[in-house]
C-alpha positions, 0 to 999 in steps of 0.5 A: 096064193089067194088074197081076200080082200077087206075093208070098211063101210065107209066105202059106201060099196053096195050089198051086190058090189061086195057080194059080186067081188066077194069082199069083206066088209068090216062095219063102222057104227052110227049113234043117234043119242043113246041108240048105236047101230053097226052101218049099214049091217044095222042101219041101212042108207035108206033108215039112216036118211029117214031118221037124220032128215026127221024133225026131232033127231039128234045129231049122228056120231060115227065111230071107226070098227073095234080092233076086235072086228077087224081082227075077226074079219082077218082070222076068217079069211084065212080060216076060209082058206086064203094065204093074205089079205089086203085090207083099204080103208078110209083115210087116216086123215079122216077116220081111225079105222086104219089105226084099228086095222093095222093093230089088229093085224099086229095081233096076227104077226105071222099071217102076211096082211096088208093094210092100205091107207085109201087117202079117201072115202065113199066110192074113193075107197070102194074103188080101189076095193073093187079093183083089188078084188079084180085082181085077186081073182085074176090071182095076182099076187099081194105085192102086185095087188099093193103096187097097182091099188098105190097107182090107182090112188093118185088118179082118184079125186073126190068133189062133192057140194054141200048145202052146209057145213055144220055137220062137217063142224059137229063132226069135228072135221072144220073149225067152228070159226069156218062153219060160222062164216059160211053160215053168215054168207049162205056159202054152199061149199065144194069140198075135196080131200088133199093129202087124205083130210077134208078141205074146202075147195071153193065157196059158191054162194048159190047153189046153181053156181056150186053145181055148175062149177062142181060140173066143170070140175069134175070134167076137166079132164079124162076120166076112166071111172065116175061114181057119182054120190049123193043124200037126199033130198039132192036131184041126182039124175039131173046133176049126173046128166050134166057131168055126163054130158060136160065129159071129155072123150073118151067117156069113162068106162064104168059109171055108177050113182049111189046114195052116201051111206051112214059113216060118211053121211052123218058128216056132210048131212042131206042135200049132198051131191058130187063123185069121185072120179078115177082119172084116165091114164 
């Protein structure tokens, strides 16, 4: 049996990553006032960065694939010749594209496809993208492909600093009533995911305090993978160096540093910085 596997933009998974593991990509959209693009098929970071940081933009909407695309991302898959699909995508908890997901393959019933909930985002799901195309090249089975993505899951952890929380707030993803407050007291907060929703960690109130303690959070412990995030205008390099450097032995196996694409972007705005991290056995 092969299994292709599938899964959405907000991964944050690069043209090579997914050309290299030949995944499946099924795009989320962004709109800027009357203008929507699929991301990044449309849109690509780079484009995106440019225009959310312009003076004169208007806030950016995202919206989760039509059932419609997740429907033809499935039927090409086996049209290509593959027995099942195993389809990560965000969080529920965050995003509807899951919903939009198991629906279209309701509408598929006899093709064996299985849809998982990545309880993350950005490389959080990318990750377990990637191993699940690792392992169907292997040609492991889909019940082997399902147990080992739910194994990994639980060792990923996402932190990432914000320079704010209005575009968390606009996105609808905290109250007004949070926002407000950390805009009053020039909070840069460190947000997580806990049970698959946005939550806010802690609440440095200088921006040298958030890196420092997002470093000390992201090094406790060993970790297997790091893939480290950021927006513009933040100073990867050196962030990256200092949770490099602050890393337990072992040191992870697979590091990489990419830039926070449109879906997941238009929610923690520029100036963003962090990673996810797969824990060590």
């Amino acid at each position: 049996m092969t299994v292709a596997i599938v899964t959405d933009s907000g991964s944050d998974l690069t043209p090579a990553q997914i050309a290299e593991a030949e995944i499946r990509q099924v795009p989320l959209s962004v709109t800027f006032g009357d203008e929507t693009y699929l991301s990044p098929d449309e849109l690509s970071p780079e484009a995106f960065w440019d225009r959310l940081r312009a003076p004169d933009s208007p806030f950016a909407h995202t919206a989760a694939p039509s059932v419609g695309l997740f429907k033809q991302a499935f039927e090409k898959a086996f049209a290509d010749g593959h027995d099942a699909v195993v389809c990560v995508c965000l969080s529920e908890g965050i995003s509807a594209t899951i919903k939009h997901a198991r629906l279209a393959a309701e509408m598929l019933p006899t093709r064996p496809i299985s849809i998982i909930d990545s309880m993350s985002a950005c490389m959080g799901v990318g990750a377990l993208a990637l191993r699940g195309a690792s392992l169907a090249a292997a040609g492991a089975p889909v019940g082997e492909i399902e147990s080992q993505l739910a194994a990994l899951r639980d060792r990923i952890d996402l932190y990432v600093g914000l320079d704010t929380l209005e575009y968390l707030r606009r996105g609808g993803r905290i109250s007004n009533a949070k926002a407000a407050i950390g805009g009053v007291l020039s909070i840069k907060p460190i947000i997580t995911m806990r049970d698959g929703v946005v939550v806010v960690a802690e609440q440095p109130r200088t921006r040298s305090k958030a890196v420092e303690r997002l470093v000390e959070l992201l090094t406790d412990r060993p970790v297997a993978e790091l893939h480290v995030l950021y927006s513009p205008p933040a100073d990867v390099d050196t962030f990256r160096q200092a949770v490099l450097a602050g890393m337990p032995e072992p040191a992870p196996k697979l590091v990489t540093t990419s830039v926070i694409g449109p879906v997941i972007g238009a929610h923690v705005g520029p100036g963003a910085y962090g990673a996810i991290r797969v824990l060590g056995r």
